[in-house]
PAKENU-397399 format. One line per field, with one value per residue (C-alpha): x negated, y, z. Coordinates in Angstrom, 2 decimals, padded with zeros to 5 digits. Layout:
// PAKENU-397399
xx	c(X ...)
yy	c(Y ...)
zz	c(Z ...)
This chain:
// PAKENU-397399
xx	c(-022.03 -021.52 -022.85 -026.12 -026.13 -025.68 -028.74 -030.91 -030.28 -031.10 -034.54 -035.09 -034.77 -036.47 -039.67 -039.31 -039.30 -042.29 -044.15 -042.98 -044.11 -047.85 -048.34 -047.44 -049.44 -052.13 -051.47 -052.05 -055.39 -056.15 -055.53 -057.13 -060.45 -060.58 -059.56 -060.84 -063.78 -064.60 -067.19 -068.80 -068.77 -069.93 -073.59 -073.46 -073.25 -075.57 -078.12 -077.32 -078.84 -081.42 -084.94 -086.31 -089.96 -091.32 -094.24 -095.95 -096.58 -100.54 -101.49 -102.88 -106.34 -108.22 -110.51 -113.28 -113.37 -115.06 -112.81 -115.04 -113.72 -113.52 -110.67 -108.81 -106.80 -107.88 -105.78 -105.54 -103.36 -100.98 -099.42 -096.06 -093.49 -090.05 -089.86 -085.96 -087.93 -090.65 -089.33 -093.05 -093.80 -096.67 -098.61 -097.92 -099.35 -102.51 -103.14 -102.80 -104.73 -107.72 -107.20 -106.59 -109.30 -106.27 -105.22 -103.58 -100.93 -100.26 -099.29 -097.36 -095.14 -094.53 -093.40 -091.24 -088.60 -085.54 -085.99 -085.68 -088.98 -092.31 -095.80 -098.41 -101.67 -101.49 -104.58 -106.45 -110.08 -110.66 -111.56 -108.96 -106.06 -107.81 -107.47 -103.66 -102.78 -104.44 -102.51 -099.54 -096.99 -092.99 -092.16 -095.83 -096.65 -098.55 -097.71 -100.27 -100.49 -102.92 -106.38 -107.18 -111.08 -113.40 -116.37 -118.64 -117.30 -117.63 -118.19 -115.40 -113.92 -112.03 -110.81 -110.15 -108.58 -107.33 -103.63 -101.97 -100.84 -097.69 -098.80 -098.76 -101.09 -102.03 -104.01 -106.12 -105.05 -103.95 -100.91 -100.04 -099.66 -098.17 -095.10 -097.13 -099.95 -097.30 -095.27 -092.10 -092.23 -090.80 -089.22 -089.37 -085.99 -085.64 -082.63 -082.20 -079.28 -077.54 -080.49 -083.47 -084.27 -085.38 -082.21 -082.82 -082.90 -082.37 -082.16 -085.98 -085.95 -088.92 -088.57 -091.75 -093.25 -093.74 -097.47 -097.99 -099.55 -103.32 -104.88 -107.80 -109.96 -111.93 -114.87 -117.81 -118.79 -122.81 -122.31 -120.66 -123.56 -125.82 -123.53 -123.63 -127.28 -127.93 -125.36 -127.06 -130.96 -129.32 -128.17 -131.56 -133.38 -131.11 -128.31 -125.64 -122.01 -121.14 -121.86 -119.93 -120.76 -118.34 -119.18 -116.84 -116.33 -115.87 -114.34 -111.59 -111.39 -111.94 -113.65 -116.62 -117.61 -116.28 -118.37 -118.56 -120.10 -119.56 -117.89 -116.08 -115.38 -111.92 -111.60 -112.84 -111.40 -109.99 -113.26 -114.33 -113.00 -109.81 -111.13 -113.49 -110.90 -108.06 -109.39 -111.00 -113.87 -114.06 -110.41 -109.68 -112.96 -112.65 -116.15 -116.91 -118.70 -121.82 -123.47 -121.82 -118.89 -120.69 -119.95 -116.24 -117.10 -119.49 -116.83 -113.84 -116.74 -117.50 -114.26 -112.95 -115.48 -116.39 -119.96 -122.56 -125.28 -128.00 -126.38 -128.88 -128.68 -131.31 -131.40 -133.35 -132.69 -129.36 -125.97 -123.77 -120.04 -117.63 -119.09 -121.19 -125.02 -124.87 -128.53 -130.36 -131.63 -134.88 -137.20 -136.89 -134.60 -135.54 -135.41 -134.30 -132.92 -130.22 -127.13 -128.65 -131.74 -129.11 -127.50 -130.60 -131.89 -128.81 -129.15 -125.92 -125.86 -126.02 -123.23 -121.23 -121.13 -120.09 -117.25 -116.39 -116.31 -113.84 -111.24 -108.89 -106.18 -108.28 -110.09 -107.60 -105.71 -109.11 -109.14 -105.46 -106.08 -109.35 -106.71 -109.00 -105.75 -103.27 -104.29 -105.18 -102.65 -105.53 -103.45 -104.56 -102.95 -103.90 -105.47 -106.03 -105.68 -108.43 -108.28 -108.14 -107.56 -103.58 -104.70 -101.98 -104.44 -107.49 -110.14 -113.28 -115.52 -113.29 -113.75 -117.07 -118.02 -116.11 -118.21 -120.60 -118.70 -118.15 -114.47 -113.16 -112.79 -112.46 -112.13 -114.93 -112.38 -111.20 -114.66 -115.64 -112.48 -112.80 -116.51 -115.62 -113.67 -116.80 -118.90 -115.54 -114.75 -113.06 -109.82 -108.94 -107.89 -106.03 -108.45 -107.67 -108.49 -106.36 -106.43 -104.13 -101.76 -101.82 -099.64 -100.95 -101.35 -103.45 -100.98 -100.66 -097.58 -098.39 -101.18 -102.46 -104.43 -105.96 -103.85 -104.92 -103.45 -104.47 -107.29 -108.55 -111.65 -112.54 -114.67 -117.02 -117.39 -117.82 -120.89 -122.28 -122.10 -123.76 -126.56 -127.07 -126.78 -129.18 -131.49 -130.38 -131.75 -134.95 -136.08 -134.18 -133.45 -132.00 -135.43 -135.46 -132.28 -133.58 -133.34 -136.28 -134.91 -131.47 -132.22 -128.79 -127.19 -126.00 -125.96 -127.02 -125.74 -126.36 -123.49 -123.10 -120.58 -117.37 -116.46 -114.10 -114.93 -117.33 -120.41 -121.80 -125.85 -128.10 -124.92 -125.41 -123.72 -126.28 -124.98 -125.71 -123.17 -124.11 -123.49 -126.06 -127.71 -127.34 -126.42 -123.70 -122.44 -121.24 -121.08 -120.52 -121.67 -121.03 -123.15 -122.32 -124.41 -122.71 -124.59 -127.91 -130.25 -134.20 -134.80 -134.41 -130.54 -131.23 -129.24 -132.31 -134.09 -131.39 -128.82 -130.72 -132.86 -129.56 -128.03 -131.24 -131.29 -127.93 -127.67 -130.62 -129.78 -126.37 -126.76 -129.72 -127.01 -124.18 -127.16 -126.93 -129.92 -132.46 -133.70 -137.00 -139.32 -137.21 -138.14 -139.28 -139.42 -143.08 -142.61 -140.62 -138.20 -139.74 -137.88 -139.89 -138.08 -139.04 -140.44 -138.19 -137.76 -136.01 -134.84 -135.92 -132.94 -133.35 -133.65 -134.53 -132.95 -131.19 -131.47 -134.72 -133.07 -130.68 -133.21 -134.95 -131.98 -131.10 -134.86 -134.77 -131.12 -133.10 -136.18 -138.57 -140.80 -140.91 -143.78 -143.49 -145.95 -145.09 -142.43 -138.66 -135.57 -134.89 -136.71 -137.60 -140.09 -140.93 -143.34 -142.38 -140.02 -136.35 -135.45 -138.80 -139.17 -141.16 -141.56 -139.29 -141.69 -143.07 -143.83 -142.10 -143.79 -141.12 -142.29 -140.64 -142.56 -140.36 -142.10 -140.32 -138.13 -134.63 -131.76 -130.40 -126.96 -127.94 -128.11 -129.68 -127.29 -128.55 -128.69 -125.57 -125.30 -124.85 -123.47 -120.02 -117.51 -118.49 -121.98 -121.91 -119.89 -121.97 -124.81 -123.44 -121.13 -125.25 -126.26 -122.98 -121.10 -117.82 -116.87 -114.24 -113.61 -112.70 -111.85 -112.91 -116.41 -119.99 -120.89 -121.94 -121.70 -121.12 -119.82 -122.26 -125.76 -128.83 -130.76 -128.55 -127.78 -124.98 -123.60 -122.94 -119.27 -119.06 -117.26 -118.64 -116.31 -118.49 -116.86 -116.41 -115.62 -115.21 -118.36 -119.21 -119.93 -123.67 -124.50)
yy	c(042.92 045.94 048.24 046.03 046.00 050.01 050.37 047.67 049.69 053.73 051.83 050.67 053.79 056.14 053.30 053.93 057.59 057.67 055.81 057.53 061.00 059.06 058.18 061.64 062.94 060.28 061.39 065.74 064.46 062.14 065.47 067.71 065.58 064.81 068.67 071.29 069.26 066.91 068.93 069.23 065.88 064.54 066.92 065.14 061.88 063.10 064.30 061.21 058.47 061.27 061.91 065.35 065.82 069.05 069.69 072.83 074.67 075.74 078.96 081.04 081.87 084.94 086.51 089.16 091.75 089.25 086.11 084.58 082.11 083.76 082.11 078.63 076.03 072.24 068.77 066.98 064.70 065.16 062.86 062.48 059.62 059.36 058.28 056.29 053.46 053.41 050.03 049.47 053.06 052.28 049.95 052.36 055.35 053.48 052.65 055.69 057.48 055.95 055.77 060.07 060.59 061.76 061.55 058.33 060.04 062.91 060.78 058.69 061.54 062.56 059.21 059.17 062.34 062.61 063.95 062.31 063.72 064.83 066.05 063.50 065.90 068.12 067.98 065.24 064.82 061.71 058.83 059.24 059.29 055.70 054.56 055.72 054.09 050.41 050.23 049.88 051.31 051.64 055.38 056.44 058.07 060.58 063.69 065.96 069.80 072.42 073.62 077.38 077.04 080.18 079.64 082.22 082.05 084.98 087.09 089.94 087.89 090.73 092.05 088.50 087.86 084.03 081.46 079.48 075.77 076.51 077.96 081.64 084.65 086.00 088.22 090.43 090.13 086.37 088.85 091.52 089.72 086.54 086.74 086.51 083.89 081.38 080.20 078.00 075.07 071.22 068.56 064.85 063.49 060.03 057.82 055.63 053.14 054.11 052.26 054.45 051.09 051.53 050.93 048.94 050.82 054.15 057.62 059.27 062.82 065.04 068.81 070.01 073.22 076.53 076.94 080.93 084.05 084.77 087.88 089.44 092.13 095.36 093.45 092.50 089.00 090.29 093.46 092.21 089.63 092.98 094.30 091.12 090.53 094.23 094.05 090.83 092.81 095.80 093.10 091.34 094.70 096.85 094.84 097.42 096.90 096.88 097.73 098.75 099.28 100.22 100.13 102.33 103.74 107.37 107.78 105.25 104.52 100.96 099.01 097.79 095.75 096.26 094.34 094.12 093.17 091.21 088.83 085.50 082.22 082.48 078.33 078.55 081.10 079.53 079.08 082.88 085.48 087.26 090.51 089.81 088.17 090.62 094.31 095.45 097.81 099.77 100.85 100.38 102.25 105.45 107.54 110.89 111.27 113.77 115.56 113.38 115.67 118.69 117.18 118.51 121.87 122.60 121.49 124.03 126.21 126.86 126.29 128.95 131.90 131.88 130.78 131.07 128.78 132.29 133.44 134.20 132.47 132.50 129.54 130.39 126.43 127.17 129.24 130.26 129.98 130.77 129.51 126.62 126.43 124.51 123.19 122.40 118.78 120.61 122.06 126.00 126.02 126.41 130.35 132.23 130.12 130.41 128.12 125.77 125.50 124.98 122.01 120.50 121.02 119.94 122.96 123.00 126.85 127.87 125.15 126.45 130.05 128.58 127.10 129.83 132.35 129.71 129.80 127.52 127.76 127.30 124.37 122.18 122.92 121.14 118.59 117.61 117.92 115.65 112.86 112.83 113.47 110.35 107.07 106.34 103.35 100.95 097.46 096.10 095.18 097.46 100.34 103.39 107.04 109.44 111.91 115.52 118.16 119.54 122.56 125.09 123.79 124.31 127.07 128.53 125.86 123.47 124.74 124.74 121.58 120.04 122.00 119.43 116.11 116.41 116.65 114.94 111.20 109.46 105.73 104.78 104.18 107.89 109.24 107.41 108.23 111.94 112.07 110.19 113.23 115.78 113.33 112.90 116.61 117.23 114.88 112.67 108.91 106.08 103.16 099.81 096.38 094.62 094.94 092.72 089.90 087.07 084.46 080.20 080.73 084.14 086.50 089.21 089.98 093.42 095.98 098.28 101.40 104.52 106.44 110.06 111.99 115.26 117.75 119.05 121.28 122.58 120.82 123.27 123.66 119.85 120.25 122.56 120.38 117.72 119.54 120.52 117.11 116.23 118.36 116.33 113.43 115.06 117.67 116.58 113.88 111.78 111.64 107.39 107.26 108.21 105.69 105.28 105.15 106.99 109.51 109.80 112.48 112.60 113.70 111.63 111.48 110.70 111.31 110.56 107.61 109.36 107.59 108.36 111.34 112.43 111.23 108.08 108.51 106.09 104.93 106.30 106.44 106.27 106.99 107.95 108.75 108.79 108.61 107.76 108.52 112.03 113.37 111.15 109.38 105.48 104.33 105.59 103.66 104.99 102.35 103.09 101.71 101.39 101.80 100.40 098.94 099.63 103.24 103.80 105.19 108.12 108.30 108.92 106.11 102.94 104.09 105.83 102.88 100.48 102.82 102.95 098.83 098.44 101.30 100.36 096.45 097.76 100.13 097.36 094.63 097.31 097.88 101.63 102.86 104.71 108.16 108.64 111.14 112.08 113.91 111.95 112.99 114.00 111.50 109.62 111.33 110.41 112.25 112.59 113.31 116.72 116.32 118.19 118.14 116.09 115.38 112.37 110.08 108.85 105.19 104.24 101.31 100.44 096.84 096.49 096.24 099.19 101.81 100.83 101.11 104.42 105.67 104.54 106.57 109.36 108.96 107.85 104.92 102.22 100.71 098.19 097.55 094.79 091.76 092.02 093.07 096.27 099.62 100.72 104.02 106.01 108.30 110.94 111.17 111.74 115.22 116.20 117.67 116.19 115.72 113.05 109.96 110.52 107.33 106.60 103.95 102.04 100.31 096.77 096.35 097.46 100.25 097.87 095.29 096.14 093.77 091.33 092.18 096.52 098.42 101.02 103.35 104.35 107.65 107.87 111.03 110.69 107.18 106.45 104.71 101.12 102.05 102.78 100.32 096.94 098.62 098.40 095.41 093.97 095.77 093.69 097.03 098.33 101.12 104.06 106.29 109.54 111.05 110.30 110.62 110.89 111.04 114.40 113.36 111.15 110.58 108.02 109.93 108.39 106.61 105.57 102.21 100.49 097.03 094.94 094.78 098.74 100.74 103.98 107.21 108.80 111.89 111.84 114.81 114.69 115.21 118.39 118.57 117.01 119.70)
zz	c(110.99 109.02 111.40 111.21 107.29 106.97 110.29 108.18 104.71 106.93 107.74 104.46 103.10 105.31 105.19 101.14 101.55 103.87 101.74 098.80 100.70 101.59 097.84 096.66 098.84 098.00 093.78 095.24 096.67 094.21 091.52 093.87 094.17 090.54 088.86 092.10 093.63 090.38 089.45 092.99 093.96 090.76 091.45 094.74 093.93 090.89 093.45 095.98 093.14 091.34 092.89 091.65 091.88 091.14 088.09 088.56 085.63 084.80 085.30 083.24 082.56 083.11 080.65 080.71 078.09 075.72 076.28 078.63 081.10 084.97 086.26 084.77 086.50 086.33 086.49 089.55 091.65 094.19 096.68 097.43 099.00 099.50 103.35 102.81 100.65 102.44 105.22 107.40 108.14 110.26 108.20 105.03 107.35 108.01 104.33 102.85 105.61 104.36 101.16 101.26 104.05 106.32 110.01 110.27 113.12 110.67 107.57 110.23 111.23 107.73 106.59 109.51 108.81 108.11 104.71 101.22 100.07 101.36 100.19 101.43 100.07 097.52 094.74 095.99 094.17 091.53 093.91 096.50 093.58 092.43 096.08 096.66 092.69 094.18 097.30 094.73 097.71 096.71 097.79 097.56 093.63 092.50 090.18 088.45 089.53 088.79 090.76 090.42 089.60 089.90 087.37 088.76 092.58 094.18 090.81 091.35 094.30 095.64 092.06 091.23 094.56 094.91 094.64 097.51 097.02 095.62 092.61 094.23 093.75 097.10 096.94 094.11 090.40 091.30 093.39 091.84 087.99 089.55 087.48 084.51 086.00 087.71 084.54 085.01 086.93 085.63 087.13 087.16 087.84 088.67 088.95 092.21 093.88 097.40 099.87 097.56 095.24 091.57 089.07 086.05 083.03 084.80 083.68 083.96 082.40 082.33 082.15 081.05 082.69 080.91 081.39 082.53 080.32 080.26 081.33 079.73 081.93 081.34 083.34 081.79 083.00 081.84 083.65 086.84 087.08 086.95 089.83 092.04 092.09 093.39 095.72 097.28 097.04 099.08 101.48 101.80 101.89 103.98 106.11 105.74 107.31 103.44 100.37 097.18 093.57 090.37 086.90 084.85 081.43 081.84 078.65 078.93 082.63 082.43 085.16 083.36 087.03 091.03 093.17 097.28 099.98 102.30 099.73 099.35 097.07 095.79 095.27 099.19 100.57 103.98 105.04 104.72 108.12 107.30 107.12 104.63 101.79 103.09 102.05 098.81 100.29 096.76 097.09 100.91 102.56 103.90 104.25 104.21 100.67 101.68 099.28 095.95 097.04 095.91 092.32 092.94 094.73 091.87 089.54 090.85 091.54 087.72 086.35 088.32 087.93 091.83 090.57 087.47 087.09 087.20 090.34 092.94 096.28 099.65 102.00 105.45 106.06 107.53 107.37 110.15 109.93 112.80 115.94 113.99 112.53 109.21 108.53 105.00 104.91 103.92 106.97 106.81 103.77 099.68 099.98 097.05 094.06 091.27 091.32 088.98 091.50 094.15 092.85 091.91 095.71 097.07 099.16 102.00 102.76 098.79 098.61 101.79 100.34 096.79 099.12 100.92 097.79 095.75 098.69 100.40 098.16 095.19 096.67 097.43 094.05 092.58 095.55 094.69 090.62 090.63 092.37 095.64 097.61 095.96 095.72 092.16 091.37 089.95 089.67 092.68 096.18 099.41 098.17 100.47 100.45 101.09 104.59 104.13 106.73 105.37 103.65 105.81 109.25 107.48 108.58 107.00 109.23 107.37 103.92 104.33 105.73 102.94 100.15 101.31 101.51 105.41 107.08 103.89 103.27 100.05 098.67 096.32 093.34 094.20 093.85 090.73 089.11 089.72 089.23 085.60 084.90 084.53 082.54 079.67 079.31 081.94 081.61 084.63 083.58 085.62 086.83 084.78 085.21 082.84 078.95 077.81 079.12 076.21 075.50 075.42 072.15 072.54 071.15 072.84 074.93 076.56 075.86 078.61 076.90 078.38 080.42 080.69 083.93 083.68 081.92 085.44 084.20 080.44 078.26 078.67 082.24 082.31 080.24 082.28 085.31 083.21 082.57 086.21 087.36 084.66 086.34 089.58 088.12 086.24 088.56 092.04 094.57 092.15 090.18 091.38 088.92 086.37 083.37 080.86 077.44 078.56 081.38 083.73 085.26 088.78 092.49 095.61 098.96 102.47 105.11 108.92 109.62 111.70 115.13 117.88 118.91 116.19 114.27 115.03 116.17 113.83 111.25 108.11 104.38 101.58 098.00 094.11 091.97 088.38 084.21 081.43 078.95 080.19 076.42 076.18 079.47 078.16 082.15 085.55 088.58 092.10 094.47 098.02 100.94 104.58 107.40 105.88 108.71 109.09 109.11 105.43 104.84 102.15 099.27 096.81 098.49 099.03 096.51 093.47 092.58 092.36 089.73 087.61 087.78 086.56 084.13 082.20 082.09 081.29 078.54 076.75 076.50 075.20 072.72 073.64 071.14 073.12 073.22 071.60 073.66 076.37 079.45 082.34 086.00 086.81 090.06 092.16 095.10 098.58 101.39 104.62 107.21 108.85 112.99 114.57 117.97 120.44 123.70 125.16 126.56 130.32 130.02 133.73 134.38 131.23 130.05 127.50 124.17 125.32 126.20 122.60 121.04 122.87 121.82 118.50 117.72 118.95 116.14 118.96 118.76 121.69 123.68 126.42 129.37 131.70 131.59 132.76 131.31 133.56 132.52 135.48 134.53 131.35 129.69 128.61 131.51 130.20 129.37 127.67 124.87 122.34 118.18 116.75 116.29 119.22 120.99 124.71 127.28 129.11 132.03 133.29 136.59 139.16 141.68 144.65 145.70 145.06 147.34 144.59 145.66 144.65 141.76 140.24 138.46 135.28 133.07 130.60 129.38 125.65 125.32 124.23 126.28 124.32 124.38 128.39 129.16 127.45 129.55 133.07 132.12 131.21 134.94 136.70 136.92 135.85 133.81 134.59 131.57 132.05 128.91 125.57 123.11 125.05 128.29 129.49 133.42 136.16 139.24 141.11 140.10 138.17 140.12 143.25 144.34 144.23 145.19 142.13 140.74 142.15 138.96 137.96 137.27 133.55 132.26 128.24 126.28 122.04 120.44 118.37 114.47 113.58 110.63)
């Protein structure tokens, strides 16, 4: 019995001290939960019962110079549900499908994740908000957000550039002062029970968002409407690849206007090609500058005592350098002329000799010190660096093909910016866009003044230059520039386009770069045409008359007074193209619009006898030698049957690989490349035939320097 009595009293006790052991360890978990994870666990039961919607802060507005209005964000609704209170997914999907306009499948799979909260459609327009609001759905509300709105649309679309859905520049200003723009966002926080359902009396706190700063631009809203509506005559009158045109105050460096084209609508901007919303042509295009160049060589010319404007220089109509004929755009050259004649002519060899006498070193110290080899660091996203030849691998051909814009390629900004330089005194200033960034309230949080980078030439060798591209304008091939009331000053330009393996044949660069008045520069405009279509692609022709349009509007609304009896050109420029001769391409059994193409590159004029698509004869017979203008018969009726399963191999010797390959792709041939550049032979000769599909071997070799 006692035996039982002391076994009954061990099991008592070791029962008490187990349990005693769970409860203590119940009290260390108890203490751990409540004073280690207390704090934790009370932000996730917090966050359990709390919805958090998200109120996007409005984004600031951007300004022109004058406070006008270029870019503002609007009110509008957004859709949103919370998917856990939402019990007949399926029904709810079809509703609000067509009360947003939606896919009903799409809204279906939203309202079906495993997520507490999802967008439905952000920034829905008036109607469709009314139409969500009178389906009165639990888990389906509505919060207000912002709308970027462009007032102008495409008025400095690529300057402007454009926001994303979350509130986020992407590209342009919108991107690189997004910090400023974005402000800070708000929240709506709502209270909820476990299952989602609305508490009685629950906690709703609204954190208001921190609308963003303001910027205010150096564009002119006036002056970039002056800029826009040449841009779009060039493209009705000319086609070109694209066009550029910048409005700057030389004595500042402000961007007065930047303007491209093609172009886009910010507030539309998904509907636009990628390549035409992604670059900025004005800072992104590389071209070689052409005789606008000369600006520079003149420039280090002067400044460094390798030239005076009464030096004496003859042009025959071409100079010889190395192993290569340089050639005067002018037919047997101007003959004997000072340096002041020489700029006003344009003339290449009294330029390439001005080259040659500064030297290498000496030129590419003023290359590098007018900027032309840096990118300028204008406050925008993607801009490019200009393409120089590194001074130790460059040769006298170099040098002086570069005294005349060629084997050098710039960015329009560059140009402008260095250009700017002669017409202040000589002092090279960054490119700005952005004057100020304000607060709501207007006051001004940061300031952005004139930043000077270095005096490059003197004062007085700048005003030198002036007056010899005065003369330019007055006397030259920039006389269609010339502004009544103001006169300008300036230099024109028309350069091949550079290809693979050379210069492109028939792609040309037409461009005016120039300051007015003349006595006391308060603008410079480059306007840059690429590749203009129709024959005309002269600087003086397609470029001059843009700059006289916009300077004179311009300087009338700046209320520049005019100059009273000032010296007008005695007429306008015309350049007629000298007949030179040529070498008439073998088009024998090209495709139609090939050979006319082919002829046309070559300044020939087309005529057509018969109907087909196949040349199959021409007069003159390739390989003559005739004046450019000259007129070639191609004739479609074929001279016999051919098999429909043969062909004819064509003639194509001076075709690049794209060009001879769309021909015998066109002819149901194939294409072998050997090498790279322009045909100069061929493997299966002109005039053989061939079964269709049969590839043919073409030898390519780089093409040389077009003077």
């Amino acid at each position: 019995m006692q035996t039982t009595n002391l076994l009954i009293r061990k099991r008592i006790t070791g029962l008490f001290l187990i349990a005693g052991g769970m409860f203590l360890i119940l009290i260390v978990r108890l203490g751990w939960l409540q004073l280690v994870e207390g704090d934790r666990l009370r932000q996730e039961a917090l966050e359990v019962r709390m919805r958090d919607v998200p109120v996007e802060a409005k984004r600031g507005t951007i300004f022109d110079r004058n406070g006008q209005e270029l870019v503002t964000s609007v009110s509008v609704d957004s859709a949103y549900a919370f998917p856990p209170q939402i019990e007949d997914k399926r029904a709810a999907a079809d509703n609000i499908a067509l009360a947003l306009g939606m896919d009903k499948e799409d809204v279906y799979k939203k309202l079906t994740q495993n997520v507490g909260f999802v967008w439905l459609k952000r920034r829905i327009d008036y109607q469709s908000s009314q139409n969500l609001k009178a389906l009165d759905l639990s888990g389906v509300e509505l919060v207000e957000e912002n709308q970027r709105f462009y007032r102008q649309e495409n008025l400095a679309a690529h300057v402007l550039g454009f926001a994303g859905d979350d509130n986020q520049g992407l590209t342009g200003l919108e991107s690189v002062y997004d910090n400023e723009l974005k402000g800070t966002p708000g929240r709506i926080v709502i209270e909820k029970d476990a299952v989602g359902n609305n508490i009685p009396q629950a906690l709703h706190q609204f954190i208001p968002p921190v609308p963003g700063n303001n910027l205010v631009l150096t564009i002119d809203q006036t002056i970039q409407f002056f800029v826009e509506r040449e841009l779009d005559k060039i493209v009705e009158q000319h086609h070109p690849k694209l066009a550029v045109i910048i409005v700057m105050d030389p004595k500042t460096g402000e961007i007065l206007a930047m303007g491209n084209r093609p172009t886009f609508n910010p507030g539309d901007w998904r509907n636009y090609p990628q390549d035409v919303w992604d670059h900025n042509p004005s800072i992104y295009y590389n071209y070689e500058p052409g005789s606008t160049f000369k600006i520079i060589t003149a420039a280090a010319a002067l400044e460094e005592g390798a030239v005076r404007t009464s030096d004496t220089f003859f042009d025959p109509g071409y100079i010889k350098v190395a192993d290569r004929v340089i050639h005067c755009w002018y037919d047997g050259g101007h003959g004997s002329q000072t340096f002041e004649e020489v700029v006003q002519n344009s003339c290449n060899p009294g330029f390439v000799t001005v080259g040659l006498n500064l030297g290498k070193e000496k030129f590419y110290k003023y290359i590098n010190a007018f900027g032309l080899g840096d990118k300028t660091s204008i406050c925008l996203p993607g801009e490019a660096v200009g393409i120089q030849i590194p001074e130790n691998e460059a040769t006298d051909l170099n040098i002086a093909t570069m005294s005349i814009g060629q084997s050098i390629a710039v960015t329009p900004i560059q140009l402008i910016t260095a250009a700017s330089a002669v017409a202040n005194g000589g002092l090279l200033l960054k490119p700005t866009l952005v004057k100020a960034v304000t607060d709501v309230n207007g006051k001004v949080v940061k300031e952005f003044k004139p930043e000077p980078v270095r005096q490059v030439i003197s004062n007085n060798t700048a005003q030198t230059l002036m007056g010899l591209l005065k003369n330019v304008v007055l006397k030259g091939s920039g006389r269609n520039a010339f502004v009544d009331g103001y006169g300008a000053a300036g230099k024109t330009g028309t350069a091949q386009v550079v290809e693979r393996g050379g210069y492109a044949d028939g792609k040309y660069v037409a461009s005016f770069m120039g300051f007015a008045p003349a006595d006391d520069p308060q603008l410079a405009c480059l306007v840059m045409v690429a590749e203009p279509q129709g024959g005309n692609y002269y600087g003086s022709q397609v470029a001059a008359p843009v700059f006289k349009a916009i300077a004179s509007d311009t300087l009338r609304y700046m209320k520049v007074p005019e100059r009273p009896a000032l010296e007008k050109p005695n007429s306008p420029f015309i350049f007629e193209e000298p007949k030179l001769k040529t070498t008439v391409p073998s088009v024998v059994n090209y495709p139609l619009e090939d050979a006319k193409k082919v002829l046309n590159n070559s300044g020939l004029a087309v005529q057509v006898q018969g109907e087909g698509n196949i040349v199959y004869k021409q007069v003159p017979n390739g390989g003559a030698e005739v004046l450019s203008g000259t007129t070639v018969i191609l004739n479609l009726n074929p001279p016999e049957a051919v098999p429909a399963d043969q062909v004819t191999v064509p003639d194509l010797k001076g075709l690049t690989i794209k060009e001879a390959g769309g021909i015998l792709e066109k002819l149901g041939l194939h294409l072998n490349p050997a090498g790279s550049g322009i045909a100069v032979g061929q493997k299966e000769a002109p005039g053989a035939r061939v079964p269709k599909g049969t590839t043919i071997t073409v030898d390519f070799q780089p093409q040389e320097l077009h003077d």
